[in-house]
C-alpha positions in Angstrom: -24.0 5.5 13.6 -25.4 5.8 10.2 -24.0 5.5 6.9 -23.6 9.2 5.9 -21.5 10.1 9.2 -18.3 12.1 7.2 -15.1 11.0 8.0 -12.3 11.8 9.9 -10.1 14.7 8.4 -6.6 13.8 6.8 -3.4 14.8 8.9 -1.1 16.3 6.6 1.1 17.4 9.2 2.5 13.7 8.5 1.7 13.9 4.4 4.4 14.9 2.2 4.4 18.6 1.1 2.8 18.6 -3.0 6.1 20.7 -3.7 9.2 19.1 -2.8 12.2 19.8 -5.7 14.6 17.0 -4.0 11.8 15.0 -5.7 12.1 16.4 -9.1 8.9 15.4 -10.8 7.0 17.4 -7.7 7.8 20.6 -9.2 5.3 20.4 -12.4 2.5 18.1 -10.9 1.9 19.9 -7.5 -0.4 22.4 -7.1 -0.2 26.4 -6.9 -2.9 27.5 -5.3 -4.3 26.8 -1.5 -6.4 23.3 -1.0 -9.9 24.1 0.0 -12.0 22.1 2.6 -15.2 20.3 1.6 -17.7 18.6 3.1 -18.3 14.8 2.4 -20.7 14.0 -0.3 -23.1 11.7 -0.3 -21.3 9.6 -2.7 -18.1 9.8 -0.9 -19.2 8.1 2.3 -21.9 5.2 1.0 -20.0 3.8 -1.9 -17.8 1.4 -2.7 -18.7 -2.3 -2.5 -16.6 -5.4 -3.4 -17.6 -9.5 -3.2 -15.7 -12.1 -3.4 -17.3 -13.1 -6.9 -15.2 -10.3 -8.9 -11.6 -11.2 -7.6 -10.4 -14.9 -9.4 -9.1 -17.8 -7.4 -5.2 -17.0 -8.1 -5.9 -13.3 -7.6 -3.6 -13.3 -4.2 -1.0 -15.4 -5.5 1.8 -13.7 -7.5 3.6 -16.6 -7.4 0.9 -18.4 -9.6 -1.2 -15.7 -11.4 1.4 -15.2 -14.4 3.1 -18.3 -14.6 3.5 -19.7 -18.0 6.2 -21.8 -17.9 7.4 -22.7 -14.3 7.5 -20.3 -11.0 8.8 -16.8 -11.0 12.1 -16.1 -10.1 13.5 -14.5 -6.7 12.6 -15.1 -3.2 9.6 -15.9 -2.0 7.2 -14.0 0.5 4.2 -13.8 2.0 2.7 -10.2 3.0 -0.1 -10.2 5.9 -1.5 -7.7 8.0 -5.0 -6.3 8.4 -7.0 -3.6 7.5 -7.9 -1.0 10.1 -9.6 2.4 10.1 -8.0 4.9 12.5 -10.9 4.1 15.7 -9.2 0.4 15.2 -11.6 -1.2 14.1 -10.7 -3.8 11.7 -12.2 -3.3 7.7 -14.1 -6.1 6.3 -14.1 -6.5 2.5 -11.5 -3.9 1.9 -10.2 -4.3 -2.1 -6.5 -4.5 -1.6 -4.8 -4.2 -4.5 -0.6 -4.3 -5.6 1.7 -4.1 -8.0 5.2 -4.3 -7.8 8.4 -4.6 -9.8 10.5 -8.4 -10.0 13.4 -9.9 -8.1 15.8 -7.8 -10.5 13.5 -4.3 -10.0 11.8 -4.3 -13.1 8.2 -3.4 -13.7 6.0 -5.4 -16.7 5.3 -1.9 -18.2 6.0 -0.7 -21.4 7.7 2.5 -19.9 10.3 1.0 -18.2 13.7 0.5 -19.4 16.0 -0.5 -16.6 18.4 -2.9 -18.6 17.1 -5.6 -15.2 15.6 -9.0 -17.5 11.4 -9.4 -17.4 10.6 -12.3 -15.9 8.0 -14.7 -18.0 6.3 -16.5 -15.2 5.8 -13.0 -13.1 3.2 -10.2 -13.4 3.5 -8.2 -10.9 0.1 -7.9 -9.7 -2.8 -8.9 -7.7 -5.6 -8.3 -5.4 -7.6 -9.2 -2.5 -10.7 -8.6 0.0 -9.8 -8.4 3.5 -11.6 -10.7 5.7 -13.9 -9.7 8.8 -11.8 -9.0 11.0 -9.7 -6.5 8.5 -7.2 -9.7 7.8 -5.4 -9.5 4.2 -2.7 -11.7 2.8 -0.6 -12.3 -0.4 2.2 -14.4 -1.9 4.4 -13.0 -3.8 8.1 -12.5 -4.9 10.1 -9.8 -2.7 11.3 -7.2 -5.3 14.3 -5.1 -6.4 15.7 -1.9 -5.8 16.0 -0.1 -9.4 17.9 2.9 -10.5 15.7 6.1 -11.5 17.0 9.2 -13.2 15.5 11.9 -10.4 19.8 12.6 -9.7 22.8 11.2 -11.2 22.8 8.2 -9.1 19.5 7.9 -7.0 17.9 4.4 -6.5 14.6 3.2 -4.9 13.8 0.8 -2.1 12.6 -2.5 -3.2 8.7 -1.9 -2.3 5.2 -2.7 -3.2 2.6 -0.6 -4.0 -0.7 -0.5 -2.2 -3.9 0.9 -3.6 -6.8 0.2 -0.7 -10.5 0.8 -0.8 -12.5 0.6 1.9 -16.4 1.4 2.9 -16.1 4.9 1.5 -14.4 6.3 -1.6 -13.0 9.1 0.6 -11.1 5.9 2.7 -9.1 4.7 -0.4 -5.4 4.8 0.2 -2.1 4.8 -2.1 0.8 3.7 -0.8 4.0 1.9 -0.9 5.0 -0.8 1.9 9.4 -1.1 2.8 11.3 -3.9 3.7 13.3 -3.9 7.2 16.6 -3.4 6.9 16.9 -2.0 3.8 19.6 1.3 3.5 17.9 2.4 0.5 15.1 3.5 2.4 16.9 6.2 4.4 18.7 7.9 0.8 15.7 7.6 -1.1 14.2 11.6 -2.4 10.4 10.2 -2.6 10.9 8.4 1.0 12.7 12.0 2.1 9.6 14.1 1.4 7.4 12.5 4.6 8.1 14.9 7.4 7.5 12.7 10.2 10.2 9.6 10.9 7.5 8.0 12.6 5.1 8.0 9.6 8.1 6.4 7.6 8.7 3.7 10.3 4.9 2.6 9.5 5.6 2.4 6.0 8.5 -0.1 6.7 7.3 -4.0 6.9 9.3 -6.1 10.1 9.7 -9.8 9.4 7.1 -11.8 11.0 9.3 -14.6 11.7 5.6 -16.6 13.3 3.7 -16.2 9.6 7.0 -17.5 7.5 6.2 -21.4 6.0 9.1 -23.4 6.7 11.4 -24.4 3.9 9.0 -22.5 1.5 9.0 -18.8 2.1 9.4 -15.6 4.7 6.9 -13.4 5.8 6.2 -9.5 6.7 3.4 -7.7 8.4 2.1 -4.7 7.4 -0.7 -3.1 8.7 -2.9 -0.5 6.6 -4.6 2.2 8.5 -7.5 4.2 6.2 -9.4 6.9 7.3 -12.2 6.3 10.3 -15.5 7.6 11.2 -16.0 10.3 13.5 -16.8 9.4 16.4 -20.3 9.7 18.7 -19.8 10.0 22.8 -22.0 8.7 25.1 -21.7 9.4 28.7 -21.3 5.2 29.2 -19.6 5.1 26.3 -16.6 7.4 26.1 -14.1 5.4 24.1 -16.8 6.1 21.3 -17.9 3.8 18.5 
């Protein structure tokens, strides 16, 4: 395998449709014309590359990063999982980066207006590398539904964001990562545009009861899958690389 070898194609059977007008803000930023096929550039497929030396020792820990004055306020988590491409294989020295709003659903942005208090010892962002085996982790504070004026009365699911890079700029991934058990998920209109149940049920993070630190904080998995090489058979090697 060489470092040019394009990647596997996206399955947008499972991706939401660009136009969706239950998700109201679809209408003006999707496109109107067909999307056309390219092949992977050069630049697509040898390119990014993190180190450890840019991320800073608190980078990972949401629960320190901002602080001022005392810890944040809300309850604490820790969010683990690893990093694979879609072969399995685990990503090393992925850049896994999040942002989020607080315990009362508020975002540190200068847009947002929910009448929900900003908390002075929480940022509401971070960032890691993923480890050799594709192994990520954070601490943070679990977040808050908010209100959102898409209809008279729709709310969102308290979630993270999720921007990952991996080998290859045509790997990066935007998403958002659900908590179990939340009925927010199932009534949201930006959850509602993924056609596949299945593909939601990823997006939703089960409590990892084995990761949790007693008498400190609970824990959720959630794996990230990116987008994998193709693959090369050999007759003694059929599973591929």
């Amino acid at each position: 395998m060489t470092d040019i070898e394009e990647y596997i194609s996206r399955n947008r059977d499972l991706q939401p449709p660009a136009y969706t007008p239950r998700y109201k803000t679809s209408v003006t930023r999707s496109p109107k014309f067909a999307l056309l096929s390219l092949q992977n550039s050069l630049s697509e497929v040898t390119g990014p590359v993190f180190g450890h030396d840019e991320l800073g020792p608190l980078d990972n820990d949401l629960l320190q990063n901002y602080a001022k004055d005392g810890l944040p306020i809300g309850e604490r988590i820790i969010v683990h999982g690893r990093v694979l491409d879609e072969n399995g294989h685990g990503v090393p020295n992925a850049l896994v980066e999040f942002w989020q709003a607080n315990a009362g659903g508020r975002y540190r942005h200068k847009k947002d207006s929910y009448l929900a208090p900003l908390d002075p010892n929480f940022g509401g962002c971070g960032r890691c590398l993923s480890d050799d085996a594709g192994y990520y982790y954070f601490r943070t504070i679990k977040p808050g539904p908010y209100p959102w004026r898409n209809r008279v009365n729709d709310w969102r699911p308290a979630h993270i964001h999720f921007s990952i890079s991996g080998h290859a700029f045509i790997q990066r991934l935007i998403t958002q990562m659900y908590f179990e058990g939340d009925p927010h998920i199932w009534t949201c209109p930006i959850v509602g545009t993924i056609p596949d149940e299945d593909a939601i049920r990823r997006l939703i993070a089960p409590l990892d009861m084995n990761a949790t630190v007693p008498l400190d904080c609970r824990a959720f998995k959630f794996d990230i899958v990116l987008r994998g090489r193709r693959s090369t058979l050999f007759e003694n090697k059929l599973q591929g690389n």
